[in-house]
Structures are given as structure tokens and as C-alpha cells.
C-alpha positions in Angstrom: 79.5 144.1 80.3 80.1 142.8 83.8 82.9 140.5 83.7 83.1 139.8 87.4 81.0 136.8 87.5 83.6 135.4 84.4 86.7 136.5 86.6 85.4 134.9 89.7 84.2 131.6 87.8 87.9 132.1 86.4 89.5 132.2 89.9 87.4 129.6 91.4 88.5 127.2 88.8 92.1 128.1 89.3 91.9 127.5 92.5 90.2 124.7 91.9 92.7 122.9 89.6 96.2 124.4 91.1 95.2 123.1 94.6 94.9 119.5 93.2 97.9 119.3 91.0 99.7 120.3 93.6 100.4 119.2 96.7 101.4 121.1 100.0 105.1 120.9 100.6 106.7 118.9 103.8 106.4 121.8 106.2 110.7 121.2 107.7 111.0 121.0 111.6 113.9 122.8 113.3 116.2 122.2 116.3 118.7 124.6 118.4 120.5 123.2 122.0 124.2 122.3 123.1 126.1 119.3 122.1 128.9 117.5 123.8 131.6 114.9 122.8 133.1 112.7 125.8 131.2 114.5 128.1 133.0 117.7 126.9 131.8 120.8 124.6 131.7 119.4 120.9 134.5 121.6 119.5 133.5 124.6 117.5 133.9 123.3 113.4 131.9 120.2 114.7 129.3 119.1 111.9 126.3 117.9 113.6 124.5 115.9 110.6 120.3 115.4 110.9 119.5 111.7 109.4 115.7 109.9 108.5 116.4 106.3 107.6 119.9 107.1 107.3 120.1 109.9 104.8 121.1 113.2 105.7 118.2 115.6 105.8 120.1 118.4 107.3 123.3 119.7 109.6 125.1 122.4 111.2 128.7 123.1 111.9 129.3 124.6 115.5 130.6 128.0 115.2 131.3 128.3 118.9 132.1 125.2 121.3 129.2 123.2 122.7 126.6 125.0 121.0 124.1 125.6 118.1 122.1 128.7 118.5 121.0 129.2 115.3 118.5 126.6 113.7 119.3 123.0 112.4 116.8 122.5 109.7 115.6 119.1 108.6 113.4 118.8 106.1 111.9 114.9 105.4 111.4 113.6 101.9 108.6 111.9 100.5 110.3 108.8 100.9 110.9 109.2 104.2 107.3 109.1 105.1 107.0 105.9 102.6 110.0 104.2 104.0 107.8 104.9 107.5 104.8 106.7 108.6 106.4 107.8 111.8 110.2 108.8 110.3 112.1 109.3 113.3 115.3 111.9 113.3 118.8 110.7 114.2 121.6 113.1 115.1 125.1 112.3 114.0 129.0 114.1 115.1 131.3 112.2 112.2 130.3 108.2 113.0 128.8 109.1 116.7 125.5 109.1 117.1 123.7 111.1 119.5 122.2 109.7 122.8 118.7 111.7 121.8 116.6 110.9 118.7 112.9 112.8 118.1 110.2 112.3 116.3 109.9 113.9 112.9 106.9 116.2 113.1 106.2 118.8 110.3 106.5 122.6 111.7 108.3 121.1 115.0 111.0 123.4 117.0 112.5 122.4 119.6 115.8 122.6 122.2 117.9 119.4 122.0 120.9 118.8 124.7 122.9 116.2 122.3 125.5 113.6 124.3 128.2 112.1 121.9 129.8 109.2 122.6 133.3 107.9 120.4 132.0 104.7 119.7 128.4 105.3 119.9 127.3 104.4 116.1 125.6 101.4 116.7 125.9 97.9 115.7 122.4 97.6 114.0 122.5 95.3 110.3 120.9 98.1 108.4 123.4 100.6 110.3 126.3 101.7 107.4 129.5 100.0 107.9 131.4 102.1 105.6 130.7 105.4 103.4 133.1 107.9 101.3 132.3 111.7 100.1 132.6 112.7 96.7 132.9 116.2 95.7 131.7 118.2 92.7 134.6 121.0 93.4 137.5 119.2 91.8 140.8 122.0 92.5 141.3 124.0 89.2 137.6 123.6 87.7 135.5 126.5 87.5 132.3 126.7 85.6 130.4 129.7 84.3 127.1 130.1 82.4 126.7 132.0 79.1 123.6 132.5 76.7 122.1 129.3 78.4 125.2 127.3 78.4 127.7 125.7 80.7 130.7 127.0 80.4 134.2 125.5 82.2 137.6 126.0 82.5 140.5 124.0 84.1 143.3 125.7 85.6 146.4 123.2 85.2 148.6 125.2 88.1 145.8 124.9 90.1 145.1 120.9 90.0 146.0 118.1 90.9 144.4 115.7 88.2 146.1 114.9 85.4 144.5 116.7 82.4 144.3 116.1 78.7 142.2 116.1 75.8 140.8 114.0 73.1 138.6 115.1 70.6 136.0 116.9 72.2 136.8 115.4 75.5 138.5 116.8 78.1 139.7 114.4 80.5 141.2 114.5 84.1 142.2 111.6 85.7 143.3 111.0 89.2 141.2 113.8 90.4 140.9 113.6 93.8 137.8 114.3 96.1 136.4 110.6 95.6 137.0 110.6 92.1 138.9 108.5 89.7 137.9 110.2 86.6 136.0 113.3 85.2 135.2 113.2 81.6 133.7 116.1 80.3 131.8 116.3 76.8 132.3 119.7 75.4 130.4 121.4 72.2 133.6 121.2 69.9 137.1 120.9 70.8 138.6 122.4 73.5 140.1 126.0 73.5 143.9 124.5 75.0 145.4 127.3 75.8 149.3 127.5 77.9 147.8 127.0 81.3 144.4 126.4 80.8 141.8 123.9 79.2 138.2 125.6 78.1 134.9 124.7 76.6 131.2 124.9 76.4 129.7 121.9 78.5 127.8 119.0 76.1 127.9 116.3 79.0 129.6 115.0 82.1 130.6 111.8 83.3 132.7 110.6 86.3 133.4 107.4 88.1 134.2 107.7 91.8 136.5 105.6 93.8 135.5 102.6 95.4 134.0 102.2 98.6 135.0 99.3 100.6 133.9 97.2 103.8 134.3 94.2 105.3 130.8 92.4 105.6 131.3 89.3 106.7 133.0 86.1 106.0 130.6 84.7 103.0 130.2 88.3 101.5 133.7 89.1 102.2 134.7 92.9 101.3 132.3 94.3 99.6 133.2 97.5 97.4 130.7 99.9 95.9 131.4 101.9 92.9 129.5 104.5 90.4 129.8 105.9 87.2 127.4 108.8 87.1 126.6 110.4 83.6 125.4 114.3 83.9 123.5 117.0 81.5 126.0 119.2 83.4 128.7 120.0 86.0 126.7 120.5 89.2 127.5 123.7 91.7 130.5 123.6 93.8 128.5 123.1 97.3 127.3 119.7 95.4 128.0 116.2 96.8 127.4 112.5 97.0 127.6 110.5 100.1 128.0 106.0 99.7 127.1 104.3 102.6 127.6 100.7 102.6 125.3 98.7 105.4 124.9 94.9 105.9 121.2 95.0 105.4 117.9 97.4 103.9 115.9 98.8 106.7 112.6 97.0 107.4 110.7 98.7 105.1 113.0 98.4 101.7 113.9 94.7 102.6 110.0 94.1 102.1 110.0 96.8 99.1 112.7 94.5 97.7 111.1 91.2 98.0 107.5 92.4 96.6 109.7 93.4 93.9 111.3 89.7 93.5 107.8 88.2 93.9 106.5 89.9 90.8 108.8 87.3 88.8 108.2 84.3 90.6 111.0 84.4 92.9 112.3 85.1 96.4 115.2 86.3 98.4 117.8 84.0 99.7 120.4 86.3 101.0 121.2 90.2 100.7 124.6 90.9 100.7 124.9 94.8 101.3 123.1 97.7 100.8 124.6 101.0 98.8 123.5 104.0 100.1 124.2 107.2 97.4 123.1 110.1 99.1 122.7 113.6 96.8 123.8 117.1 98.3 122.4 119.8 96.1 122.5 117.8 93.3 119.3 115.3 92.2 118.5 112.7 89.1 117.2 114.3 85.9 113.6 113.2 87.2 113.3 115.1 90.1 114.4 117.6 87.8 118.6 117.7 88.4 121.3 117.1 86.3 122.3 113.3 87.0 120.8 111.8 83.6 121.7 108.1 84.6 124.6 106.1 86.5 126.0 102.7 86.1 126.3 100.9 89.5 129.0 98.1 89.9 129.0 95.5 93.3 131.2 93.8 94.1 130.9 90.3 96.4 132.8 87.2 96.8 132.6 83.9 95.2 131.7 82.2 98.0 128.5 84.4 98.4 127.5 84.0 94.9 127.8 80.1 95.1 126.2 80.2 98.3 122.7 82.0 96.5 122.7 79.0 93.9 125.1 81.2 91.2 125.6 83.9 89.0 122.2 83.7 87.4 120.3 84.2 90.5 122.4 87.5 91.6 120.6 90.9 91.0 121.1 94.5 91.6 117.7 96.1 92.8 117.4 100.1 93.2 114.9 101.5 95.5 114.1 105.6 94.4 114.0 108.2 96.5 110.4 108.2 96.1 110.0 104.8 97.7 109.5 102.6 94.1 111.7 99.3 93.7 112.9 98.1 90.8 115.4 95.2 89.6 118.4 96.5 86.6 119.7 94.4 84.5 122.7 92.9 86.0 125.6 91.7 84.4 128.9 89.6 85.9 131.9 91.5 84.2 134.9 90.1 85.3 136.8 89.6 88.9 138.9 92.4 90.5 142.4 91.6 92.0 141.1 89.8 95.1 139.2 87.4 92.9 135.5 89.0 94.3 133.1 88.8 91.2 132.2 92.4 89.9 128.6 92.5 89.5 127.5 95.8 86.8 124.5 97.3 86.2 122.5 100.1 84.5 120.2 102.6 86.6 118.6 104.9 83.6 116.6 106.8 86.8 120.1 107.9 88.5 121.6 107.1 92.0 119.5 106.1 95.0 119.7 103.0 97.4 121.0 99.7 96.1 121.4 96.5 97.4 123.4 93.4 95.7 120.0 90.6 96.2 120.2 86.8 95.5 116.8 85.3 94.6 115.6 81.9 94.9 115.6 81.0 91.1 117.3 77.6 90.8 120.2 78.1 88.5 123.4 75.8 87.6 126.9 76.2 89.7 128.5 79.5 88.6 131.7 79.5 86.2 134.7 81.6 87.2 134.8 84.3 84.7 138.3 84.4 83.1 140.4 87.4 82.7 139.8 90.0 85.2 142.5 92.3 87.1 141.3 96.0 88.0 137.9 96.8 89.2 136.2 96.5 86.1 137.9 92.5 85.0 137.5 94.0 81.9 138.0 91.2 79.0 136.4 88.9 81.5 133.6 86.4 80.5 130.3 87.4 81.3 126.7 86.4 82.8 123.2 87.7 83.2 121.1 87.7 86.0 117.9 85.4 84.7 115.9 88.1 86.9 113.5 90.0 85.2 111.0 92.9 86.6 107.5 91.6 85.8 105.3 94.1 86.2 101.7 91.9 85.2 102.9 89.3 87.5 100.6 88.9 91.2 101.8 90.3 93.9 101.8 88.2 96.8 102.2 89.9 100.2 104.9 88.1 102.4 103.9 86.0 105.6 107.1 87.1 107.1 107.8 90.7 106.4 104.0 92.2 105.2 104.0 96.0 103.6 102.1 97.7 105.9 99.4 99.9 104.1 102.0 102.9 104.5 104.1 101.5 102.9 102.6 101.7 99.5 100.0 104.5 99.8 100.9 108.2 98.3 103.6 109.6 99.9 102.5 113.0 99.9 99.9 114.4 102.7 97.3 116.2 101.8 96.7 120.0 102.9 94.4 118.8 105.7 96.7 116.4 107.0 99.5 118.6 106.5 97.5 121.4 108.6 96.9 118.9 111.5 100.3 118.0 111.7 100.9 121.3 111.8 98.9 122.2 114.6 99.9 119.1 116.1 103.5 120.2 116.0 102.6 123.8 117.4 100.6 122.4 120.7 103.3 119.5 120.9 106.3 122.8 121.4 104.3 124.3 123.6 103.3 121.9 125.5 107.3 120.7 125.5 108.4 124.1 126.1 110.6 123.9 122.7 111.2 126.8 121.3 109.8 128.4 118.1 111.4 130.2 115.1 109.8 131.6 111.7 110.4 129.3 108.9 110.2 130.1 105.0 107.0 127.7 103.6 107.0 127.7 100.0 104.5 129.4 99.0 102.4 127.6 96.4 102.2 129.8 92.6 98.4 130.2 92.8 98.4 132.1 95.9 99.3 135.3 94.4 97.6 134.8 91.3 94.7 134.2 93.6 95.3 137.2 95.6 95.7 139.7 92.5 92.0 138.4 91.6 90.3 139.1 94.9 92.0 142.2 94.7 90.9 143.2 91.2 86.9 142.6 92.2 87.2 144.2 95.3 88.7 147.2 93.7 85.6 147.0 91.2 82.9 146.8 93.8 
């Protein structure tokens, strides 16, 4: 029997299928040149740090003053190309920002001559005020993996936390490296041993320290502060970055007030925008470890009187893919300044956040009683009357319309990726840039593909 009609039929619908399920990766652009501080060599140990819309995308530390000879890669996100169809790439030394900024351009290479300036960060609204690292390589933690399982041990002599356990808890507090606490969940008690704590990894939670800025004088200081919950301790290279700005960029304040339209209501003020950027680390549904977090806001009472009270406050989340949401937001106490804490759930993990007051007309709000510590726990509580309605009409705003952009899929298809592409070659010649072999994914059908033609041409 002749089977190579079946086998090419076969391969043709492979191809077929593959090729539309899945979509051609952002091809990353790459940059090499000289950087200087103050009109001097950037000192070697200088991190130079890529950013679209604010988020790191990629960064190199100088090995040698003034210079970066090897390649800075940046690679854009899907939601960079909804938060804008022309992302553009910012280049950052600590909180300086570089004198030269480039289009992003998939495939691009080019030389850069970055000029640092103390100072130079801007004063833009949607420019971050304030941000704090957090990292997931607490001193005295190491983590193994055996027969499919998370394994971790603490070294007491080597930490500073305090450790102890509880159950099947093993809990370090005061940890250090933007935490206040790591709680991890292990699969029975705890081997304690003289020195050491050990265990097989059920869960992790942490909650980081605050992040703090002064906004203005309604909003007053604004502090930012999450509990992340995890299927896992995350590697050691892993961090998260807050930013805390004064306002969304263009494209997530309209996100955010489509989002309010679809229950009736508007936006009267934004206080800040949270920023949690992930570093080799991602949410459960872009298929990481973080399962879900719990964001808490702070703001002052003056802010929250000023939006028409606590029933009109809401924390909104916009995901990585570009999607806006409003969480259920909950008032749970005052911290020791007398700011209102402002709590809510985010079951899809850590992204952008901003602390929103819609127009819903609501009574005067009532001090909440108790408080003390950032969490006011014992406090009285309110709920935001806010509710995501997702059958409710969409009406596009007179004053900040999505653009078409905006909302469309975020991810280009092969031709367009193949035009931008060749785009990006003819725009490096043409610039003189420079070019340097990247590693492109390489889609899973391809060798399948390849193993087929082979097969029949062996045959013939």
C-alpha cells in the first residue's frame, strides 16, 4: 500500500492546525554602544535596565567602564503592543533615564551612545515616584527537587530571619530582601534538626514590605503592599519590582474607565498606580508559580472623602495581557498615620494596580475604628458597591477613546511578524546598526514537519 498520499494529507493538516494555534513569538531587538553618567564613563557594575511602558524588558550590567559590547536584549510582551501599537524603549542607570529612547522594532540591532543625567527621571504623572525590590533568595534557604517535589532547607547560622515552626508550617519572619514574612506550607511536619529546618514544599506564601511615596497633599503617602501565595518557592535569580506612579499611562487610564463604564459608573480621581513587575517568576496562568496575591492600598481620608466615600473606592488590576478588571475591595482598618487601608483579592496574581474612585454617589464615609499596624486589623469594615458587569454596554469615552489597538489581539500574525522583520533588517542597514544572531524559538511543528518531508523524500 502506498501510504504517502496518507502521510502527506497527515503533514498538511499538521501544519495546518499547529500554525493556527500557535502564534509566532515576539521576535526580541538587541542593542550594544557606550554609556556615560555626568558626562563620564558609567562605572563598570552599572546596570543599564531596558523599559516598555515602564516595565523592565531587559538589562545589562557594565563589565568594563563606559561600555556594553555584548548584546542588551529586550524582548516586548504582548501587552506591550496592547498598551500601544508603537511601544517605544526607554533606557534606565538606577532612577536616570537615558537622553536616547528607540523605537521597539521586532529583529532590530542597533549601536546606542547612552547620556545619563543624576536627576534625569522625569517628572511625568504616570512616571514611578517610588518602587522597592523583593527577592526570592532569602540568606539560609536553599531548595532542591526530588521525585517531582520541592524540596527546602533553612540554614539557621546562615540567616537572618527569625525561624520557627508550627504544625506544618515553617515560618521566618523578618526576612529581609523586601520581605516581612515567608510562610512555607510543607507536606507534614518539618524535619527540625540542631541547625537546620527541612521539608517537602506544599505551598508558599509571603507578604513584602511596604512601599511608600508621597503623592500629593489629598492622597497623602500612599503605601503599597502584597501578599503573594505560591504552588512553590521560585529560583533564586527570581524577583518582584513595585513601582508606585501618580497616574496609569494613557492607555490603562482608558482600560480602567471602560472597565468602570461596564457598571454604570465613572472615574473621579485615581490616586496611584502599583506597578509589580515579575523577574523570572510569572502568575499560575501564564503558566508560573504565583497562584494568587492579595493587594492592600493605602490612601488618606481626605482622598476617600474627596471621591464621595468608602463605597465608591476600588482596586482595579490591569494583566499583563492588557485585560482590566475591578477586585472586590474591602476597607480594613487604618494604619498608624490614620490613612485608610484599602484590601483586596487578585485570584489571577500580581500585575498593575491602581487605587480608582468612581462616580457612584454614596453616603459620607465612617472612620473605621480600631486600626494600628498596616493591616488595622479588628477595624470596622466596608465594601466598595463596585461591581465588574460584564453584560453591561460599553460606552466609548468622549474624552479618552480606546483606540482600535487598543483592544484588538495582541499577538501579530506570522505575516506581520515577517514584515516587521524585514522592516527591522532594511531599517539597521539603512541606520548602519549593527547586527547579531539571535535564538528565535523555534515553533514544535517545525521538526515534526521536517522529519515528514524527509521520510517521503527518502521513499521517492
Amino acid at each position: 500500500m502506498n501510504c504517502r498520499p496518507i502521510i502527506t494529507i497527515f503533514l498538511l493538516l499538521l501544519l495546518a492546525g499547529v500554525a493556527a494555534a500557535e502564534s509566532m513569538p515576539v521576535i526580541p531587538a538587541q542593542y550594544q554602544g557606550c554609556a556615560a553618567i555626568d558626562g563620564g564613563d558609567a562605572p563598570t557594575g552599572t546596570v543599564i535596565v531596558a523599559k516598555i511602558n515602564w516595565n523592565e524588558r531587559g538589562r545589562f550590567t557594565l563589565t568594563e567602564p563606559g561600555v556594553f559590547p555584548s548584546r542588551l536584549i529586550v524582548r516586548a510582551t504582548e501587552f506591550d503592543f496592547v498598551a500601544s501599537d508603537a511601544p517605544t524603549v526607554t533606557f534606565w542607570a538606577g532612577a536616570n533615564r537615558a537622553n536616547l529612547e528607540v523605537p521597539y522594532v521586532p529583529g532590530d540591532a542597533r549601536t546606542l551612545d547612552l547620556a545619563f543625567t543624576t536627576g534625569s527621571g522625569g517628572d511625568g504623572a504616570d512616571a514611578p515616584i517610588a518602587s522597592g525590590d523583593v527577592s526570592f533568595a532569602p540568606g539560609g534557604l536553599e531548595t532542591t527537587t526530588a521525585g517531582g517535589k520541592q524540596q527546602v532547607t533553612i540554614n539557621r547560622q546562615n540567616t537572618t530571619a527569625n525561624v520557627t515552626t508550627s504544625g506544618n508550617r515553617i515560618v521566618m519572619q523578618d526576612t529581609g530582601g523586601g520581605w516581612e514574612e515567608i510562610v512555607i506550607e510543607t507536606e507534614g511536619e518539618p524535619a527540625v534538626g540542631e541547625t537546620t529546618v527541612a521539608g517537602t514544599v506544599a505551598g508558599v506564601s509571603g507578604r513584602t514590605s511596604p512601599v511608600s511615596a508621597n503623592v500629593d497633599a489629598t492622597v497623602g503617602t500612599a503605601s503599597a503592599q502584597i501578599s503573594v501565595n505560591m504552588s512553590e518557592m521560585p529560583p533564586s535569580g527570581a524577583q518582584l519590582t513595585t513601582t508606585i506612579a501618580r497616574e496609569p499611562d494613557p492607555a490603562a487610564q482608558s482600560a480602567f474607565l471602560l472597565t468602570a463604564q461596564q457598571s454604570g459608573s465613572g472615574i473621579t480621581d485615581v490616586a496611584y498606580v502599583m506597578n509589580v513587575q515579575k523577574t523570572n517568576v510569572a502568575n499560575a496562568g501564564d503558566g508560573g508559580v504565583i497562584t494568587a496575591a492579595t493587594i492592600r492600598m493605602t490612601v488618606s481620608p481626605a482622598w476617600v472623602t474627596a471621591v464621595g466615600g468608602i463605597e465608591n473606592v476600588v482596586i482595579m488590576r490591569q494583566a499583563d495581557d492588557g485585560t482590566t478588571s475591578a477586585l472586590a475591595t474591602t476597607l480594613v482598618g487604618t494604619d498608624g498615620a490614620g490613612n485608610y487601608v484599602f484590601e483586596a483579592l487578585s485570584p489571577n496574581g500580581l500585575s498593575v494596580f491602581a487605587l480608582i474612585g468612581t462616580s457612584t454617589v454614596s453616603p459620607t464615609p465612617t472612620t473605621p475604628s480600631g486600626g494600628g499596624g498596616s493591616g488595622g486589623g479588628g477595624g470596622s469594615t466596608g465594601r466598595s458597591s463596585f461591581e465588574y458587569n460584564p453584560d453591561a454596554t460599553v460606552t466609548t469615552p468622549a474624552t479618552t477613546p480606546v483606540s482600535s489597538e487598543a483592544t484588538a489581539a495582541a499577538t501579530p500574525s506570522a505575516q506581520q511578524t515577517a514584515a516587521s522583520a524585514v522592516a527591522a533588517a532594511e531599517a539597521t542597514t539603512a541606520s548602519g546598526g549593527s547586527w547579531f544572531p539571535l535564538q528565535i524559538p523555534i515553533p514544535a511543528w517545525v521538526p515534526v514537519l521536517a522529519l515528514g518531508l524527509l521520510f517521503l523524500l527518502r521513499r521517492r
